[in-house]
VMD Tcl script that draws the C-alpha trace (Angstrom):
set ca {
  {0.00 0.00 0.00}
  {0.84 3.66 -0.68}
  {1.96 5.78 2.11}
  {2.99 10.07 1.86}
  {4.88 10.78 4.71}
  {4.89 14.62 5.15}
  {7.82 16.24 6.55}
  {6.33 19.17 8.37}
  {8.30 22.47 9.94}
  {7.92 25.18 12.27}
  {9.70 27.84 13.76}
  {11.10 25.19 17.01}
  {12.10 22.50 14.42}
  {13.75 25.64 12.26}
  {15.47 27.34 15.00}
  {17.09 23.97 15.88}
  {18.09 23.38 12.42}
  {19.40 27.46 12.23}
  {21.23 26.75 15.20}
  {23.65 23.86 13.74}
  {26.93 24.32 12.11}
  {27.50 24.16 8.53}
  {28.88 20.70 9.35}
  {26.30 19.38 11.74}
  {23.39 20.08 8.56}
  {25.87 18.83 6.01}
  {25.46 15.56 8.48}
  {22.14 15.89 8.48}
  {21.77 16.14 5.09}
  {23.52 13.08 4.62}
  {21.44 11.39 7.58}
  {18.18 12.28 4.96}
  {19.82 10.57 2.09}
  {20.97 7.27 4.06}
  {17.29 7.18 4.02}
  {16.50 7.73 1.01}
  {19.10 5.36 -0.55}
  {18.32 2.33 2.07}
  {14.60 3.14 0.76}
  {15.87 2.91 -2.99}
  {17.71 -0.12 -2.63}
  {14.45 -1.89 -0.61}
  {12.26 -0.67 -3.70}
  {9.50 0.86 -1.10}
  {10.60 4.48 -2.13}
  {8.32 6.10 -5.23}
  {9.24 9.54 -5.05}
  {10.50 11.67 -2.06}
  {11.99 15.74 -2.36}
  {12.56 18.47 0.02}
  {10.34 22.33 -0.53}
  {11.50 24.81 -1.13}
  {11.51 27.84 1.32}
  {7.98 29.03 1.59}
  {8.66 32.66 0.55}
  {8.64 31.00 -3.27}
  {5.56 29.57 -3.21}
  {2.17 30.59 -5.38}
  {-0.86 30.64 -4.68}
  {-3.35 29.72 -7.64}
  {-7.20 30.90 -8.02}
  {-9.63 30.35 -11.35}
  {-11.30 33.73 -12.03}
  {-14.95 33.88 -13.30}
  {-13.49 34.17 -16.58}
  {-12.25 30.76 -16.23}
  {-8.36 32.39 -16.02}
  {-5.52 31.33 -13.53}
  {-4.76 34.23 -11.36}
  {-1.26 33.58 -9.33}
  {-0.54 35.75 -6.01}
  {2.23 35.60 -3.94}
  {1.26 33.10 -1.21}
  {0.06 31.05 1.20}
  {-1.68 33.23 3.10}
  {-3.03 30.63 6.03}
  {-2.19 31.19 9.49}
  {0.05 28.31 10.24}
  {2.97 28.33 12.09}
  {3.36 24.09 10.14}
  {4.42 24.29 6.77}
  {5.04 21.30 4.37}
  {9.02 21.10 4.20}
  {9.14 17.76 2.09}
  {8.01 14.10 1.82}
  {8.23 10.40 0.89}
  {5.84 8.36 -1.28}
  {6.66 5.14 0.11}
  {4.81 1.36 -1.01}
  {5.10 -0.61 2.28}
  {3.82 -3.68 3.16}
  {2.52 -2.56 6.25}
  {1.04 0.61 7.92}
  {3.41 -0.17 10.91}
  {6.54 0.10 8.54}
  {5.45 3.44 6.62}
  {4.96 4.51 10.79}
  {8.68 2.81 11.66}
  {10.05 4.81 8.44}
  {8.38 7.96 9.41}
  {9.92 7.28 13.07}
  {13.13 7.82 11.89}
  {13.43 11.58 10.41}
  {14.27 13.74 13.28}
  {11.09 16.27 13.13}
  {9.15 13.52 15.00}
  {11.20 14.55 17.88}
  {8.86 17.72 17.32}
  {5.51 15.72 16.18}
  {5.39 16.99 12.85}
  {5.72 13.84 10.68}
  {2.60 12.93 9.28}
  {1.55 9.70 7.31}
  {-1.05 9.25 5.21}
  {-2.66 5.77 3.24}
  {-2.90 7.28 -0.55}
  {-6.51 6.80 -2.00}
  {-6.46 3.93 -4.49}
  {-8.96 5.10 -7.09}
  {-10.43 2.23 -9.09}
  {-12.15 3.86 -11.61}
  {-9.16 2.64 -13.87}
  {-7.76 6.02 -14.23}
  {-4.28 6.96 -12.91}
  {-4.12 10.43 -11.18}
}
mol new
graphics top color blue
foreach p $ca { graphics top sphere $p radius 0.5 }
foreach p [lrange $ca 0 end-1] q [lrange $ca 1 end] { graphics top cylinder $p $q radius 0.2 }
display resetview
């Protein structure tokens, strides 16, 4: 079965983060991809990246003309923002929960996982 795990921040989990050395996040950068390889290799990984900084992001409306209009965004009060994710195909919900265990933002409760919605209408989304 399909599993996202969401990698969620906020300003504790980004202060921490701020406060390491250039080496300590080059480590921890390299803690992420461990992950991601050992995911690889097991062939339970479908697609995982890491956000960009929220300042970049859009936010996308349809006008009643039927147009896209784009404006600087998101504009929710939410001190969690998306930072990345993993698409894993586990076996198990327990393993997508022991994978999502392992990224250190759990210390700060913001990993989420979520069972993907198998459509089976026959069309791929």
């Amino acid at each position: 079965m399909k599993y996202l795990i969401q990698i969620h921040s906020n300003p504790a989990s980004r202060a921490v983060w701020e406060s390491f050395s250039s080496e300590q996040q080059a480590e921890g950068y390299a803690y992420y991809q461990g992950i991601t390889e050992e995911l690889r290799a097991s062939g339970e990984l479908l697609a995982g990246e890491a956000l960009a900084d929220i300042s970049l992001a859009k936010r996308v409306t349809v006008s009643e003309g039927g147009g896209a209009v784009v404006s600087d965004g998101p504009f929710a009060e939410t001190k969690e923002l998306l930072a990345g994710f993993y698409l894993v195909d586990c076996e198990t919900e327990a393993r997508a929960i022991e994978i999502a265990g392992r990224f250190p933002e759990a210390e700060f409760g913001l990993i989420e996982v979520r069972p993907v919605l198998e459509l089976t209408s026959g069309t791929d989304v």
